[in-house]
GULO-77932 format. One record per atom (N, C-alpha, C): residue number from 1; residue in one letter; x, y, z. Coordinates in steps of 0.05 Angstrom, whole numbers, padded with zeros to 5 digits, m for minus. Layout:
BEGIN
[vexmar NUM,"A",[X,Y,Z]]
...
END
This chain:
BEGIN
[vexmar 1,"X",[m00245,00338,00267]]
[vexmar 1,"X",[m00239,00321,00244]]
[vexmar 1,"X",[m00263,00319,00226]]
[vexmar 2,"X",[m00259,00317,00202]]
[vexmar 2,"X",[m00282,00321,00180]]
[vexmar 2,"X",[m00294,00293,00185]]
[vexmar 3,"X",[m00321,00298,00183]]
[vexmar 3,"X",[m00339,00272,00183]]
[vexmar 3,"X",[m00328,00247,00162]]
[vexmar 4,"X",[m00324,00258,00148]]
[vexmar 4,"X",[m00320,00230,00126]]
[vexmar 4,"X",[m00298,00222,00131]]
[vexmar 5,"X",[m00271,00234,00140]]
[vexmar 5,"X",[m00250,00229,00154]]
[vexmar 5,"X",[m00254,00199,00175]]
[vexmar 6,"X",[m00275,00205,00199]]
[vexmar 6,"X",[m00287,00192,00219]]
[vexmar 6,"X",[m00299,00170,00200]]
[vexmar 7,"X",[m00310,00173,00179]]
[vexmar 7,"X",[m00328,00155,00171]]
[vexmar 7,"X",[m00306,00134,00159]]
[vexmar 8,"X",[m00292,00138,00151]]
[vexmar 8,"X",[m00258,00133,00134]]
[vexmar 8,"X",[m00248,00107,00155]]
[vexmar 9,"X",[m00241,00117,00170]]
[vexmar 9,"X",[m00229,00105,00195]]
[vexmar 9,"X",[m00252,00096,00201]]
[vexmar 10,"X",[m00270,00092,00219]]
[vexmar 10,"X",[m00291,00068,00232]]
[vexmar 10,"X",[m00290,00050,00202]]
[vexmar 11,"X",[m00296,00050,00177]]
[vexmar 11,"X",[m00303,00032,00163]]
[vexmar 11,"X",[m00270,00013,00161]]
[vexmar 12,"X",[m00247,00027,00159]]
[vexmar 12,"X",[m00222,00008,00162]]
[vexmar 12,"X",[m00218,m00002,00187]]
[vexmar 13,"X",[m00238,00005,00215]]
[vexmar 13,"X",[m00240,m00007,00241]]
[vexmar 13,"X",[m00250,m00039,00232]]
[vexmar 14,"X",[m00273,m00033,00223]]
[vexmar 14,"X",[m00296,m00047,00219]]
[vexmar 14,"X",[m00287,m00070,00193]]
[vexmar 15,"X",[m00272,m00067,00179]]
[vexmar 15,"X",[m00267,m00083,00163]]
[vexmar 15,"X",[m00245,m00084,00148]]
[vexmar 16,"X",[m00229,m00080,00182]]
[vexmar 16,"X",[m00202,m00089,00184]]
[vexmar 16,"X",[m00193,m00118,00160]]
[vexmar 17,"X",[m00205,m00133,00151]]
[vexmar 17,"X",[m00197,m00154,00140]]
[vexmar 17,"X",[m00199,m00155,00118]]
[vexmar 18,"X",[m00214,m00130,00108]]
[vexmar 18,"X",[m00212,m00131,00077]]
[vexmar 18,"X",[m00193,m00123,00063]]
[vexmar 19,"X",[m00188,m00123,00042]]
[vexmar 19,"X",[m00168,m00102,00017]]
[vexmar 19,"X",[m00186,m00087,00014]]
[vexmar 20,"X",[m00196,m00053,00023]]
[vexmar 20,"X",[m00206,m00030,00022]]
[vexmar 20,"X",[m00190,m00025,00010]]
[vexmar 21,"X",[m00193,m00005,m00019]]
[vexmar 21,"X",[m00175,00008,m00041]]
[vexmar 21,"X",[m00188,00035,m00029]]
[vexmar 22,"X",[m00180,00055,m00039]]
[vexmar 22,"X",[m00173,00083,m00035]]
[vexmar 22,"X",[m00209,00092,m00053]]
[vexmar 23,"X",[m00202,00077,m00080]]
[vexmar 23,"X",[m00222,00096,m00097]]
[vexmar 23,"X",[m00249,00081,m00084]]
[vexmar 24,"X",[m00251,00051,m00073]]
[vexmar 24,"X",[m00280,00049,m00065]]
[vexmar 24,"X",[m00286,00057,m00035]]
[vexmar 25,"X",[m00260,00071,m00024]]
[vexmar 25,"X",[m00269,00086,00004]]
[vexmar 25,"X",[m00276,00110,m00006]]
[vexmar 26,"X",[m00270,00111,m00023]]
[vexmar 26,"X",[m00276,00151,m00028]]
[vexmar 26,"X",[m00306,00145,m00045]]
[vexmar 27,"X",[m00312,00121,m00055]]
[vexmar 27,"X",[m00342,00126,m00069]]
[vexmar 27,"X",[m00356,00115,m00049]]
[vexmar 28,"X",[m00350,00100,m00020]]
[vexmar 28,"X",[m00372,00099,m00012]]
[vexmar 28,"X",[m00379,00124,00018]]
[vexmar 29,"X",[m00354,00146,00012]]
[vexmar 29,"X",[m00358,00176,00023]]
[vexmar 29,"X",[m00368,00201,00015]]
[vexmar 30,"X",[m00374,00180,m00019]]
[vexmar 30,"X",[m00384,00214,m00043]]
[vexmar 30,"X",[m00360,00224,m00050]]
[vexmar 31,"X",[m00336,00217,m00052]]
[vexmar 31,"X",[m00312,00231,m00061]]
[vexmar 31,"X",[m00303,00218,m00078]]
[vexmar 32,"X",[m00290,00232,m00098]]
[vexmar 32,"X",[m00271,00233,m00110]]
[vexmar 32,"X",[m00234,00215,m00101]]
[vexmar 33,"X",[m00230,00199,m00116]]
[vexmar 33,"X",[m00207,00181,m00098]]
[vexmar 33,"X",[m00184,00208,m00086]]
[vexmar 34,"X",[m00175,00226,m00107]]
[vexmar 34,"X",[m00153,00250,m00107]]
[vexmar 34,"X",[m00161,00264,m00076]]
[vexmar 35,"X",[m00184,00274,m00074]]
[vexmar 35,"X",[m00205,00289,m00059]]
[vexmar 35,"X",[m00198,00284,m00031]]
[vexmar 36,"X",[m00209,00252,m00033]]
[vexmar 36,"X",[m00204,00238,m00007]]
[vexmar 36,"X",[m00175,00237,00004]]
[vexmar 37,"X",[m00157,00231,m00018]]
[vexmar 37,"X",[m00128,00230,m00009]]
[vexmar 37,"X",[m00125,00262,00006]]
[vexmar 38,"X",[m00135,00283,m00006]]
[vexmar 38,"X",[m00126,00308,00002]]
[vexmar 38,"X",[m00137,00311,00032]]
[vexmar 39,"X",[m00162,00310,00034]]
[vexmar 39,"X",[m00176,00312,00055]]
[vexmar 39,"X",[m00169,00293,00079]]
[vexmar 40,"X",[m00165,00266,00075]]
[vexmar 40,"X",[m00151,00258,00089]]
[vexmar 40,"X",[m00121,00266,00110]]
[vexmar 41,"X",[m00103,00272,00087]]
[vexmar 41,"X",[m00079,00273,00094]]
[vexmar 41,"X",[m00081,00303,00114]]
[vexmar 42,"X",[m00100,00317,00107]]
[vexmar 42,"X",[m00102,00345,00121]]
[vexmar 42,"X",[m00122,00338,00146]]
[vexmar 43,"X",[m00129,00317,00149]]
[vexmar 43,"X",[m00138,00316,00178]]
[vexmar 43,"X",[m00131,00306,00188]]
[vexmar 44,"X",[m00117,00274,00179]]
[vexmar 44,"X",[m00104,00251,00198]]
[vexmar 44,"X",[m00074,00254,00206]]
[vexmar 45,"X",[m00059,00275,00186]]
[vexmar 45,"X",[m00034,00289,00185]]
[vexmar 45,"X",[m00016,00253,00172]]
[vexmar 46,"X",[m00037,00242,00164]]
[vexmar 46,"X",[m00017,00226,00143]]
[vexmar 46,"X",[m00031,00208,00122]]
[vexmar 47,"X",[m00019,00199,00111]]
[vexmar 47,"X",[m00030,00190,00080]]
[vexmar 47,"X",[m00051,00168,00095]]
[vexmar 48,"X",[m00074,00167,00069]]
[vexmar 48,"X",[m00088,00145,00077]]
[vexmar 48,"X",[m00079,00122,00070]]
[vexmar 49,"X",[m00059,00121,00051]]
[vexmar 49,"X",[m00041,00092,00047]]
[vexmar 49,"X",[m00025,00089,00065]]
[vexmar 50,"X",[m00014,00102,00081]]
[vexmar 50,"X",[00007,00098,00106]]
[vexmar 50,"X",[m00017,00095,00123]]
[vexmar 51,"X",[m00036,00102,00128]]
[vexmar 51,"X",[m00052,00099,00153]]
[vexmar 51,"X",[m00060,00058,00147]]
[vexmar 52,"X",[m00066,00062,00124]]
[vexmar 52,"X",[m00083,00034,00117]]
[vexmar 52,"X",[m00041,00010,00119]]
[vexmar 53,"X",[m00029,00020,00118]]
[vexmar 53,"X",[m00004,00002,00119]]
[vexmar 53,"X",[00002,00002,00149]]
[vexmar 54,"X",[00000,00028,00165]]
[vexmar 54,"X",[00004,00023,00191]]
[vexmar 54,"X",[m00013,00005,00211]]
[vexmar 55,"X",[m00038,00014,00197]]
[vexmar 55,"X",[m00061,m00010,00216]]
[vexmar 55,"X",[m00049,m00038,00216]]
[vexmar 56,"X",[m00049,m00045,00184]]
[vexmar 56,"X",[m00040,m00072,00178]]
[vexmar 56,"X",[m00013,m00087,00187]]
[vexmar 57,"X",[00003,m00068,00190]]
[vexmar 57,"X",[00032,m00080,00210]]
[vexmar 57,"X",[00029,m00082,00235]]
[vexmar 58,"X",[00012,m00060,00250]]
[vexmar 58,"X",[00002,m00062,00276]]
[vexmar 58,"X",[m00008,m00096,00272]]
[vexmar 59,"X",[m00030,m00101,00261]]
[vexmar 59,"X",[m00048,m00113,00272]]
[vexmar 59,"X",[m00028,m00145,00258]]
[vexmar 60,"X",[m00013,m00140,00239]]
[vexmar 60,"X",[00006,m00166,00244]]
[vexmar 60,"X",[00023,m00171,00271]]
[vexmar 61,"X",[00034,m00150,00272]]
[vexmar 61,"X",[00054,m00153,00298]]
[vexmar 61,"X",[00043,m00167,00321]]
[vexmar 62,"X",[00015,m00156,00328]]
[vexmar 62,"X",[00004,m00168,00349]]
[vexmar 62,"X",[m00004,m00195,00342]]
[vexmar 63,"X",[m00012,m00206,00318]]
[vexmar 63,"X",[m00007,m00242,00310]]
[vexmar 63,"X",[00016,m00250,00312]]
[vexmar 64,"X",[00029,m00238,00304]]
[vexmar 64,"X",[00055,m00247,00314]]
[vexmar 64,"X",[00066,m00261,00340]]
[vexmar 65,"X",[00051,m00241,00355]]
[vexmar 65,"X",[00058,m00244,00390]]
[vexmar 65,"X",[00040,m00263,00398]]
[vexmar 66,"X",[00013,m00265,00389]]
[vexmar 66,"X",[m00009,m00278,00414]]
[vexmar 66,"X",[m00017,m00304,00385]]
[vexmar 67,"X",[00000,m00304,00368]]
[vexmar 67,"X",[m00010,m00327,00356]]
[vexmar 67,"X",[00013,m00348,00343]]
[vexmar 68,"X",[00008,m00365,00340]]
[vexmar 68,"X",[00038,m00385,00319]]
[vexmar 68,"X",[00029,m00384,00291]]
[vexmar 69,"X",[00002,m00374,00284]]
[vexmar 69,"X",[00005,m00377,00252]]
[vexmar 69,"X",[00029,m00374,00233]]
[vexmar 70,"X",[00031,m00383,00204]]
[vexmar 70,"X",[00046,m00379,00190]]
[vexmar 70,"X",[00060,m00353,00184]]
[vexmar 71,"X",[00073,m00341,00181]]
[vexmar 71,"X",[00078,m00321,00175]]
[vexmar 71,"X",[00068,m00297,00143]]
[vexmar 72,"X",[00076,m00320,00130]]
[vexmar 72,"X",[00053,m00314,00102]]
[vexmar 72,"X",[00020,m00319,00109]]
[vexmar 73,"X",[00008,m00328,00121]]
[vexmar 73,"X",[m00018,m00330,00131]]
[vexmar 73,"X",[m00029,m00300,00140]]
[vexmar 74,"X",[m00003,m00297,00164]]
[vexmar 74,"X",[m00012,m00268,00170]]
[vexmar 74,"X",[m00031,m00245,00158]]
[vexmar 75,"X",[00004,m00256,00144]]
[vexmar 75,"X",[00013,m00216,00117]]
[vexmar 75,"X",[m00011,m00223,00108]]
[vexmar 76,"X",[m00023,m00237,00101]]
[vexmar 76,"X",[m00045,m00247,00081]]
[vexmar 76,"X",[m00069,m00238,00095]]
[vexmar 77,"X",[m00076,m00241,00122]]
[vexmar 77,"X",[m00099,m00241,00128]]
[vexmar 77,"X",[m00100,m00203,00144]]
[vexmar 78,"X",[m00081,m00202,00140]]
[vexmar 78,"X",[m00083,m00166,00150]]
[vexmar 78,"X",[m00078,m00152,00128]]
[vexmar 79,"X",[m00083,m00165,00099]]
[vexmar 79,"X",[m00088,m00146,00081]]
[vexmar 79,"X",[m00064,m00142,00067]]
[vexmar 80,"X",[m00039,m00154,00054]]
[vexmar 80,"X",[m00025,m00163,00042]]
[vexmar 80,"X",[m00024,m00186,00023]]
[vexmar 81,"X",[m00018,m00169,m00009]]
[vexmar 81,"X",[m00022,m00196,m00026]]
[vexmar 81,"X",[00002,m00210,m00028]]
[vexmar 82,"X",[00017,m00212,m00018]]
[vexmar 82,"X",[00038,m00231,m00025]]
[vexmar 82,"X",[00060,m00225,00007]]
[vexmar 83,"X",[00071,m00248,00001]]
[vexmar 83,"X",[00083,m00253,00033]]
[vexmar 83,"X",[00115,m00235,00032]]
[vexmar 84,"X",[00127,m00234,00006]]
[vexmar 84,"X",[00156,m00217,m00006]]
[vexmar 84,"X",[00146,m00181,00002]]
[vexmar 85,"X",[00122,m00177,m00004]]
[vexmar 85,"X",[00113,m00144,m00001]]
[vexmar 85,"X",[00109,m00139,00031]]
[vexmar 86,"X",[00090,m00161,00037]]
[vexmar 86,"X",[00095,m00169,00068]]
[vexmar 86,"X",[00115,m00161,00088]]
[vexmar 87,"X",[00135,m00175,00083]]
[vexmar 87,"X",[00167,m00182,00097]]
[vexmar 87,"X",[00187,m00154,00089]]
[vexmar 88,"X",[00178,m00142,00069]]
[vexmar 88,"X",[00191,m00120,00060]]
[vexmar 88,"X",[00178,m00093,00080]]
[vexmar 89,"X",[00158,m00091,00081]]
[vexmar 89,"X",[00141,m00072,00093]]
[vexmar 89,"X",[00141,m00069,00120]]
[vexmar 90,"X",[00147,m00105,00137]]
[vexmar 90,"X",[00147,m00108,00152]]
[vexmar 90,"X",[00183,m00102,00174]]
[vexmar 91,"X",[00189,m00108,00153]]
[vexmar 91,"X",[00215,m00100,00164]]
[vexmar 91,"X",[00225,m00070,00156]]
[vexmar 92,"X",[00211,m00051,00143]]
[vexmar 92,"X",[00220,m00027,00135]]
[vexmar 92,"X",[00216,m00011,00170]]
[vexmar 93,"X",[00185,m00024,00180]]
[vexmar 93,"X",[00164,m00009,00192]]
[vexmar 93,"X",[00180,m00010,00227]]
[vexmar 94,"X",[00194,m00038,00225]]
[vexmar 94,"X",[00196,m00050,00250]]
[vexmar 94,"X",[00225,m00055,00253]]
[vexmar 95,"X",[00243,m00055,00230]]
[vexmar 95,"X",[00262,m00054,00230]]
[vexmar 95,"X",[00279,m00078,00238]]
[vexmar 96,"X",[00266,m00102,00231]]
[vexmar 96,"X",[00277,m00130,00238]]
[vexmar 96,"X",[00250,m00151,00219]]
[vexmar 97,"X",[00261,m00165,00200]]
[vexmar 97,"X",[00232,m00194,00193]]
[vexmar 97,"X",[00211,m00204,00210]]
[vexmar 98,"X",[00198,m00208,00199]]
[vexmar 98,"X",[00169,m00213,00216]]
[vexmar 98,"X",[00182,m00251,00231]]
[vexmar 99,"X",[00195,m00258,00219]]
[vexmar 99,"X",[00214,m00280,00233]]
[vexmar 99,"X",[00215,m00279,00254]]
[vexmar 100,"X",[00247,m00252,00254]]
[vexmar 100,"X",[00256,m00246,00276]]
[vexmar 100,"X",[00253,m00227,00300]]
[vexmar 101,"X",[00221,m00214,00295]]
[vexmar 101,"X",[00213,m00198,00314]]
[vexmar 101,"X",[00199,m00223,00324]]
[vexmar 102,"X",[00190,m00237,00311]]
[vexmar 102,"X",[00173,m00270,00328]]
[vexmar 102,"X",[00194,m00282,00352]]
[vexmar 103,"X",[00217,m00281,00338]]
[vexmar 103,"X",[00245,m00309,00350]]
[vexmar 103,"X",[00245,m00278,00374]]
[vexmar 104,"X",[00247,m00256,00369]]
[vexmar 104,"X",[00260,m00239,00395]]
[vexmar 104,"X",[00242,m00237,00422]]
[vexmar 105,"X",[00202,m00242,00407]]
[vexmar 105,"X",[00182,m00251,00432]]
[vexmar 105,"X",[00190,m00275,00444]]
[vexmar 106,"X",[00200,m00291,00430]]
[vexmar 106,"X",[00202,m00326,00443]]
[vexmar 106,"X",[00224,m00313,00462]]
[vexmar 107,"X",[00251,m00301,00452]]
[vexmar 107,"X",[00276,m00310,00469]]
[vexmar 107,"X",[00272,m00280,00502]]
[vexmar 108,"X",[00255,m00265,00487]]
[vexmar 108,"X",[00251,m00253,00519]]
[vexmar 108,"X",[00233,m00265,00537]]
[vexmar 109,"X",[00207,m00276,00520]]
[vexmar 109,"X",[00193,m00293,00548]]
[vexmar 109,"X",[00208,m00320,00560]]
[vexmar 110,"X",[00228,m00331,00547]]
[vexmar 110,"X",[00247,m00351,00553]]
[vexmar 110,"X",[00259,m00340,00574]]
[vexmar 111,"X",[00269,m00303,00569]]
[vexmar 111,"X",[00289,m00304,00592]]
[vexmar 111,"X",[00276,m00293,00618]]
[vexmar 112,"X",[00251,m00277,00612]]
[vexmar 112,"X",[00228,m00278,00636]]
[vexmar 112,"X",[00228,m00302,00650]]
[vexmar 113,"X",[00218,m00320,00635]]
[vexmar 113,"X",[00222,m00345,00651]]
[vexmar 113,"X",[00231,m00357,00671]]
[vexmar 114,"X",[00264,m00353,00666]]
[vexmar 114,"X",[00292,m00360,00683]]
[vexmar 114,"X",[00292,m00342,00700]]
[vexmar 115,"X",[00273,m00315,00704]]
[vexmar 115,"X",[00290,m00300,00729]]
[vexmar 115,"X",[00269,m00311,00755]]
END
């Protein structure tokens, strides 16, 4: 994998919590925003906007599970400006509201519970 690729990824490891845009990851790799998109997608085998949307649903889902925060709090704090783009994204990705993938952790550890 191309170094700046690697360098790409550790820095969206590393600061998972920010809004990273495309054009100030590619100036702080020496690239070009277009450049980076290309180079990217030919090493990671997918967009750097799908990569940077997949981290961010990942890393909601798991608040989801191990935390009670708000739900708009979340979307918010994994890098979502608004809680409607949020809930849309989140249910495209997961295929149920960030609600009701919450209510489906409660009602299986409920039924864990009872056996």
């Amino acid at each position: 994998m191309d170094r700046r690729v690697r360098r790409i990824i550790e820095m969206l490891d590393l600061e998972s919590h920010c809004r990273l845009h495309v054009g100030e990851l590619a100036r702080r790799v020496g690239l070009g925003s277009s450049r980076l998109e290309h180079l990217f997608k030919s090493n990671a085998r997918i967009s750097i906007r799908d990569f940077i949307r997949e981290r961010r649903l990942a890393a909601a889902a798991a608040l989801l599970e191990t935390t009670e925060e708000r739900i708009s709090v979340i979307g918010y704090q994994v890098g979502f400006r608004d809680a409607s783009n949020f809930n849309h994204a989140f249910k495209r990705r997961f295929g149920v509201s960030p609600r009701t993938y919450r209510a489906r952790l409660h009602d299986d550890d409920a039924a864990e519970d009872t056996k």
